[in-house]
C-alpha positions in Angstrom: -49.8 -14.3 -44.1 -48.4 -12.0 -41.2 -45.5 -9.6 -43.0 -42.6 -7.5 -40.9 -44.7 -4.4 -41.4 -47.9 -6.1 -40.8 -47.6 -6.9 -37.3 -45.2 -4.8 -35.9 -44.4 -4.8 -32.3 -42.3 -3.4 -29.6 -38.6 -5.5 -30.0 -38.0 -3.1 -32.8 -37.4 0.0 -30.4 -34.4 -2.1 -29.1 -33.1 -3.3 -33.0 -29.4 -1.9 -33.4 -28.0 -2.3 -37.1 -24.4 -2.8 -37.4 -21.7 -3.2 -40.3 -21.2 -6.7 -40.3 -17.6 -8.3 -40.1 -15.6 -11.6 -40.6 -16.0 -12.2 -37.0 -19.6 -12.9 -37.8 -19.3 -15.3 -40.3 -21.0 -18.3 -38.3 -23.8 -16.3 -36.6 -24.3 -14.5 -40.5 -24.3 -18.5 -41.8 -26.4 -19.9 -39.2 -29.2 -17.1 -39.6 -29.4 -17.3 -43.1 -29.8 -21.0 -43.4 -32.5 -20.7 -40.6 -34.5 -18.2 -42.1 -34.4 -20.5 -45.7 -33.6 -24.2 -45.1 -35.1 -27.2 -43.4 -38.0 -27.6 -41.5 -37.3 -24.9 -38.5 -37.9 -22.2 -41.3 -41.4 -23.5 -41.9 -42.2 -21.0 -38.8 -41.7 -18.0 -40.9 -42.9 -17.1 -43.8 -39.7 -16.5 -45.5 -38.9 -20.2 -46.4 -37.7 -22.1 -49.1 -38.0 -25.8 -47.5 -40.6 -26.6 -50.4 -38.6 -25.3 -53.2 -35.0 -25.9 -51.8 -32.9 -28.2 -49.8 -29.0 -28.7 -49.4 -27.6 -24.8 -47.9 -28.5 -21.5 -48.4 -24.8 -20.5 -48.1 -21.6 -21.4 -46.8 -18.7 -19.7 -44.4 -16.4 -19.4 -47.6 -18.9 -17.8 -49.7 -20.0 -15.1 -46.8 -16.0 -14.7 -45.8 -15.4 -13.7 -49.9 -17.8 -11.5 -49.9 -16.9 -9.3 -46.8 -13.5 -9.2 -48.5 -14.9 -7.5 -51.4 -14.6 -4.0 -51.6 -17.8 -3.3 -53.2 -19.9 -5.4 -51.0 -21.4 -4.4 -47.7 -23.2 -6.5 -45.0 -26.0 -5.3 -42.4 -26.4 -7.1 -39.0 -29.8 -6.3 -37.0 -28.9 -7.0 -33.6 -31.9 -8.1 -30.9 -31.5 -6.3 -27.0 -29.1 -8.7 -26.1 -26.7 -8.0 -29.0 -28.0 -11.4 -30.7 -27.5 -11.7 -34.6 -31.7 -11.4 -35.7 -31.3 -10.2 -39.3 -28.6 -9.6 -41.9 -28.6 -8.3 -45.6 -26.2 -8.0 -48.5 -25.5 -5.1 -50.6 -23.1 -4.8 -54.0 -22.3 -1.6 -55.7 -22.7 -2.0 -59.1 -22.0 0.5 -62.1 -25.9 0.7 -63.2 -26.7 1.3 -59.1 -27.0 -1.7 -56.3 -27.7 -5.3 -55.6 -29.9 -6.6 -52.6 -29.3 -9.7 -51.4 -29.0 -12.9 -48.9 -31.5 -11.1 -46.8 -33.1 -13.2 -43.2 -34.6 -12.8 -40.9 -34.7 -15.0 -37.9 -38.0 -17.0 -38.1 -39.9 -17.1 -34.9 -39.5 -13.1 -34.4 -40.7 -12.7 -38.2 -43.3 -9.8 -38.3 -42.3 -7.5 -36.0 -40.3 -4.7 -38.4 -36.6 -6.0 -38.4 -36.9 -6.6 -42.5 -38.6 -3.7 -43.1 -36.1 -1.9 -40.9 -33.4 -3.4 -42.6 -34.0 -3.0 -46.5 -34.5 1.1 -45.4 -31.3 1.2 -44.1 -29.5 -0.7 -47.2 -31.7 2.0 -49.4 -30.4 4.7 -47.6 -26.5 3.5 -47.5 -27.1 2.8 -51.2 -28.2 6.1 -52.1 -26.6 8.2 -50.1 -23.0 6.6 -49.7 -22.7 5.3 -53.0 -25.0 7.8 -54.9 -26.9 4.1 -56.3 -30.1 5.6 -58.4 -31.3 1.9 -58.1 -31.6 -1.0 -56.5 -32.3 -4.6 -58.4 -33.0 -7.6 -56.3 -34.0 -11.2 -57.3 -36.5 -13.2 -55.8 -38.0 -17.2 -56.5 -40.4 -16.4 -59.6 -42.6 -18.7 -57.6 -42.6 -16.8 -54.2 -45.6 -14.4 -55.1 -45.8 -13.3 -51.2 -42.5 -11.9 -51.2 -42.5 -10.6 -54.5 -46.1 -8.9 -53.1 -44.3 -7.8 -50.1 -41.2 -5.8 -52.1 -43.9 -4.1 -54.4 -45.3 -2.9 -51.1 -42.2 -1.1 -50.9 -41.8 0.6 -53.9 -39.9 -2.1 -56.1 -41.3 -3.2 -59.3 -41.3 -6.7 -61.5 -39.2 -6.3 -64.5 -39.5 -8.2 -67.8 -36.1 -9.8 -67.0 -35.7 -13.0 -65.4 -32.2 -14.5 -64.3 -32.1 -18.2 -64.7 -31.5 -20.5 -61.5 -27.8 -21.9 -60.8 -28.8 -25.5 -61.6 -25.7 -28.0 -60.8 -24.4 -25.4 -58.4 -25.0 -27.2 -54.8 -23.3 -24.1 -53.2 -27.0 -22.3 -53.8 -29.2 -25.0 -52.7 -30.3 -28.5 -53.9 -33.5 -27.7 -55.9 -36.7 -29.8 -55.4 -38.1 -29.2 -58.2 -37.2 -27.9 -62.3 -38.8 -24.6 -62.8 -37.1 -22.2 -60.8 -36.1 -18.9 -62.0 -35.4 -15.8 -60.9 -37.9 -12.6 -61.4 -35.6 -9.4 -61.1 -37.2 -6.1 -59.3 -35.8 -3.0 -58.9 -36.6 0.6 -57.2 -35.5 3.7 -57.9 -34.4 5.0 -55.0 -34.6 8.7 -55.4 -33.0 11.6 -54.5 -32.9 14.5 -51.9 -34.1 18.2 -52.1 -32.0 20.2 -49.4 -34.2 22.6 -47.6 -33.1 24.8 -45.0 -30.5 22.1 -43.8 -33.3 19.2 -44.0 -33.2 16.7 -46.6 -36.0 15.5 -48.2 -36.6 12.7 -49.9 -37.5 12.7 -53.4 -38.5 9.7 -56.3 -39.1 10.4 -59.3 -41.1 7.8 -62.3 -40.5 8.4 -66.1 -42.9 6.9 -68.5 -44.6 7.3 -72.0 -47.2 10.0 -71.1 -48.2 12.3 -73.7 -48.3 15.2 -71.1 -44.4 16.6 -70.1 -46.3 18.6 -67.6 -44.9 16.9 -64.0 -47.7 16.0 -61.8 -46.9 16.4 -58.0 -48.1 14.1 -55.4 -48.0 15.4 -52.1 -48.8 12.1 -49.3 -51.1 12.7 -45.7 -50.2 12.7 -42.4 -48.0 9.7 -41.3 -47.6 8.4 -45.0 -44.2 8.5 -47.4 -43.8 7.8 -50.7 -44.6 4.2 -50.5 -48.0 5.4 -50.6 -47.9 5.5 -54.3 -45.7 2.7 -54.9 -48.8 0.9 -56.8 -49.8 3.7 -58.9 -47.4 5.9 -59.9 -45.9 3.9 -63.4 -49.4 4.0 -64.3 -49.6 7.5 -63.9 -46.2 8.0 -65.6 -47.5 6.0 -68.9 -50.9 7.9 -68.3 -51.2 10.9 -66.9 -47.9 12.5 -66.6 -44.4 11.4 -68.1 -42.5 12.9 -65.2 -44.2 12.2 -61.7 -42.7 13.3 -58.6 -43.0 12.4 -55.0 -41.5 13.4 -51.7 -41.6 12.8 -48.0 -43.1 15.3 -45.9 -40.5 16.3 -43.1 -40.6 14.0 -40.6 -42.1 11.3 -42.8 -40.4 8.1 -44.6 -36.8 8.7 -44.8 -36.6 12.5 -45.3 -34.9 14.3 -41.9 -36.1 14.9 -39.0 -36.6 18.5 -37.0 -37.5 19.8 -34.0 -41.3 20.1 -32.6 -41.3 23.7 -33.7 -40.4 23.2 -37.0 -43.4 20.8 -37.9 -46.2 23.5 -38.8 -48.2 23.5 -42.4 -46.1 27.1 -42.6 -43.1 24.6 -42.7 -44.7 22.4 -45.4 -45.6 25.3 -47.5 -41.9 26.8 -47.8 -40.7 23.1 -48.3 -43.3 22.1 -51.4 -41.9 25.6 -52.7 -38.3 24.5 -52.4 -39.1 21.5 -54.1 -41.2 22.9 -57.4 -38.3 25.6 -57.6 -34.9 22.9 -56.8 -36.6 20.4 -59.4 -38.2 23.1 -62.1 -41.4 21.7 -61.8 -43.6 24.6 -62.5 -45.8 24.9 -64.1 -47.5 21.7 -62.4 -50.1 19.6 -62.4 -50.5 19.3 -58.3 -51.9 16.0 -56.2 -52.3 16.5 -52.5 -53.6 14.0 -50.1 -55.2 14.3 -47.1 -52.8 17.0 -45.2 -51.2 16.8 -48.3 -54.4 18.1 -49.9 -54.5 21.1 -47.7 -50.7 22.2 -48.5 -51.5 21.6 -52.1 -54.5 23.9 -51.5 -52.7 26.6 -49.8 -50.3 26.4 -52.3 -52.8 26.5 -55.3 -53.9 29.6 -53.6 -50.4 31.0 -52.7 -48.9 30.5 -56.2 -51.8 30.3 -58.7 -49.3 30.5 -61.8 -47.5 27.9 -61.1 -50.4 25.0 -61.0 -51.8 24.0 -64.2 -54.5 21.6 -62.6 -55.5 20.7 -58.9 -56.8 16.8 -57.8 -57.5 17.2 -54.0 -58.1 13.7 -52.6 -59.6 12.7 -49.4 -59.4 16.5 -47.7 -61.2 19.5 -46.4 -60.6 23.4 -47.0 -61.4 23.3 -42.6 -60.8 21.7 -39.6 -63.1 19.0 -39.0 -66.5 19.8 -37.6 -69.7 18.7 -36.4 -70.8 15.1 -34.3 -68.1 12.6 -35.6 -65.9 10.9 -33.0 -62.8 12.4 -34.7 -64.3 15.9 -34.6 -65.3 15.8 -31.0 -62.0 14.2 -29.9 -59.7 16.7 -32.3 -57.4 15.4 -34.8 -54.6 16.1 -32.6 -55.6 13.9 -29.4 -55.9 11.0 -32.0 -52.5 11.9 -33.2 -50.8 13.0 -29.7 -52.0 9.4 -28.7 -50.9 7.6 -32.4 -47.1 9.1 -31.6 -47.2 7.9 -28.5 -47.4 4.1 -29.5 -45.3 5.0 -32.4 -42.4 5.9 -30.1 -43.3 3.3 -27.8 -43.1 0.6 -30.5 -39.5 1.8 -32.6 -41.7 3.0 -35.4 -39.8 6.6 -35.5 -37.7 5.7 -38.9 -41.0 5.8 -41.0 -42.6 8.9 -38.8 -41.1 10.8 -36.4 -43.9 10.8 -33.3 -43.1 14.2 -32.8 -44.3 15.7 -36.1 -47.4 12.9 -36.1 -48.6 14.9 -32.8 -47.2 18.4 -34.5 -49.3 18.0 -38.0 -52.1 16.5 -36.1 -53.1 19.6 -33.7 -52.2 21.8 -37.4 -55.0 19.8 -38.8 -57.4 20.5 -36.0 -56.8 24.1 -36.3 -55.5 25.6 -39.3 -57.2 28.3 -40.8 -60.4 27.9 -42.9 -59.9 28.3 -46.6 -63.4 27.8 -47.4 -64.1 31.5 -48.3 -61.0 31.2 -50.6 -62.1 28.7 -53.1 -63.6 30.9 -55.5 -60.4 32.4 -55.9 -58.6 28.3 -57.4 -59.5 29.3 -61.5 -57.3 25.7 -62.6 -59.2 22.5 -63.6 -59.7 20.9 -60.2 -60.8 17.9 -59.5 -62.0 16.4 -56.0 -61.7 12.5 -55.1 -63.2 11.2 -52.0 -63.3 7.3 -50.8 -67.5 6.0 -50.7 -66.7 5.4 -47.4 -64.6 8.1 -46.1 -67.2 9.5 -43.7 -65.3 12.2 -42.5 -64.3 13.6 -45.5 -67.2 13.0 -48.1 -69.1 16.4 -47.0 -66.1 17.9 -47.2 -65.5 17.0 -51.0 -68.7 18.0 -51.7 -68.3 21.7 -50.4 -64.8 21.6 -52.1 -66.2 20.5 -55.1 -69.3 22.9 -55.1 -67.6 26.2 -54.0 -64.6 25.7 -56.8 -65.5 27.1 -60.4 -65.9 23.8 -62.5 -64.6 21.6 -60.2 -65.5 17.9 -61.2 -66.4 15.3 -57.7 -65.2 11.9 -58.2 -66.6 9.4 -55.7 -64.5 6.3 -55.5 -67.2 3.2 -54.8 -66.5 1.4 -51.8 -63.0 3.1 -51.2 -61.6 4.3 -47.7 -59.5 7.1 -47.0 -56.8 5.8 -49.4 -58.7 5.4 -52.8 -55.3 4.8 -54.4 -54.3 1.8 -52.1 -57.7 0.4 -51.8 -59.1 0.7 -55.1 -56.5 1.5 -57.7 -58.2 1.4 -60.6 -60.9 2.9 -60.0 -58.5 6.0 -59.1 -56.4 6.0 -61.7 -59.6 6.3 -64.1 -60.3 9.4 -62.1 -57.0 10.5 -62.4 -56.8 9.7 -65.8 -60.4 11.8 -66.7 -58.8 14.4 -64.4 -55.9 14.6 -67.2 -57.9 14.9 -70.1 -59.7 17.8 -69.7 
């Protein structure tokens, strides 16, 4: 099944998102029903047609609800200014609603959803201050339930039952629909030097009130722990904290010069000192895992234990294709396609090609890792070739350090193999 950030391609550099109006009532109507009713639907994977007939909605029902003060309505617009994707949102007092969200079926997969639901994030939190955002989907429609978890959003215990009777909401096919209800918490931002950073925070039954850090890699955001961080809140930690790098997800953007590891340093120190987080347990990833070391070593106080996951102390080295070709040609030429395909809301190019000469070249720490005294512990992927010497030296030149080899996982142990991770995590935590 082919999701909009699956297969992205390149009509999503020329996507415009608007404010829509009662002047587009009839487009709104007529690409919502096509996205959920009858049989042209069937060429997306968004459809209802099995579950549903009758309408999806009418032009009184979408006409009431531009009236509404509370309620606001994003148009995507294709290259030609045609309607190709809408969404709903609702302030509510307990955050915001998500809703009456299409895209147009044949151009499914290529980004516009994805693109959409950030930008009604980012108007939730930041206009209306919304800490959350709740959404309801089909109980039966696991895909799309999969595909919001991808996001962030979680399933809740509550369920909202299905307007049976009411033909304005569809004429159901069959008599066990209910609504599941999901929501995200949509975070908050960390002002650094004029840049704003993104920042979510999970809550959970953790013995430990020590907050555990996670710092993502190069090109990631804090999606990348959207599967594993309530476990490590009712684990590991009972306040766990994320961020987006600069130039990552949807924390600001700056200029070329501005993207160097220095950069990242002074911003993970803004963000322990804005949020009280020290003393911390500290996660870094990847690139993340060399700001976390730097840190470590920077501000040894302030970290009460050290996972470095999938990283190095050095540049890369030796006969690999990555080494030979430098981390920052593979990134100067990843930026490239990411500016050539619209992909700039999730990374800005510029600081992919920035952070990936910094990690071709930064400074060995190597004959610095005597000097990390905190339980550490190193996780590496089975079959992260790259990277797997480099735990090893990590683990062997750091005073106790524990090596946790995650079988058959790839660079991201936490996406790939979650369980297996969080038991590292987990042993990590307990001594």
């Amino acid at each position: 099944m082919a999701t909009d950030a699956d297969h992205p391609v390149g009509d999503r550099a020329e996507l415009t998102l608007r404010a829509a109006g009662p002047g587009d009532v009839a487009a709104l109507v007529e690409l919502i029903e096509s996205a959920y009713r009858g049989e042209h639907s069937r060429v997306g994977w968004t459809t209802e047609a099995d579950l549903l007939g009758g309408q999806r909605t009418d032009p009184e029902m979408l006409a009431a609800a531009l009236a509404e003060p509370d309620i606001r309505m994003l148009l995507a617009l294709g290259p030609a200014g045609e309607p190709v994707g809408c969404c709903q949102l609702q302030r509510r007092p307990d955050g915001a609603y998500f809703g009456m969200f299409a895209v147009q079926p044949d151009i499914q997969g290529r980004g516009i959803g994805d693109r959409l639901l950030t930008a009604a994030e980012t108007l939730a939190r930041d206009e209306w201050a919304a800490a959350r955002m709740e959404l309801y989907v089909i109980s039966l429609r696991a895909e799309l339930i999969a595909w919001y978890e991808r996001r962030g959003y979680r399933r809740t215990d509550r369920h909202e039952p299905f307007p049976y009777g009411d033909t304005r909401f569809g004429v159901p096919l069959r008599d066990d629909l209910v609504f599941a209800v999901l929501e995200k918490d949509l975070g908050h931002r960390v002002d650094v030097g004029g840049l704003a950073l993104h920042v979510e925070t999970w809550t959970g039954q953790a013995h430990s009130s020590t907050p555990l850090l996670l710092l993502h890699g190069i090109g990631g955001s804090t999606r990348d722990w959207a599967g594993v961080s309530r476990e490590l809140a009712g684990a590991v930690s009972s306040r766990v904290v994320a961020y987006d790098h600069r130039g990552h997800g949807t924390s600001g953007r700056a200029a070329r010069p501005e993207y160097t590891f220095d950069h990242l340093v002074r911003d993970l120190e803004t963000v322990v000192a804005t949020l009280e987080l020290a003393p911390l347990h500290l996660l870094g990833h990847s690139m993340g895992g060399v700001i976390a070391l730097r840190y470590a070593l920077a501000h040894p106080e302030a970290v009460r234990s050290l996972i470095l996951m999938d990283t190095a102390a050095a540049p890369a080295a030796g006969d690999h294709l990555l080494s030979r070709l430098g981390m920052g040609a593979l990134m100067e030429g990843i930026a490239a396609a990411t500016a050539l395909l619209g992909h700039g809301d999730h990374a800005d190019p510029a600081a992919l090609a920035a952070f990936g000469h910094e990690l071709n070249a930064y400074p060995s720490m190597i004959d610095r890792l005597g000097e990390i005294r905190c339980p550490t512990t190193v996780i590496v992927g089975e079959r992260d070739v790259l990277l797997r010497g480099a735990a090893r030296d990590l683990a062997g030149a750091i005073e106790g350090a524990r090596l946790a080899v995650i079988a058959g996982a790839d660079h991201n142990p936490q996406a790939s193999h979650p369980q297996a991770w969080l038991s590292a995590v987990e042993r990590h935590a307990a001594f």
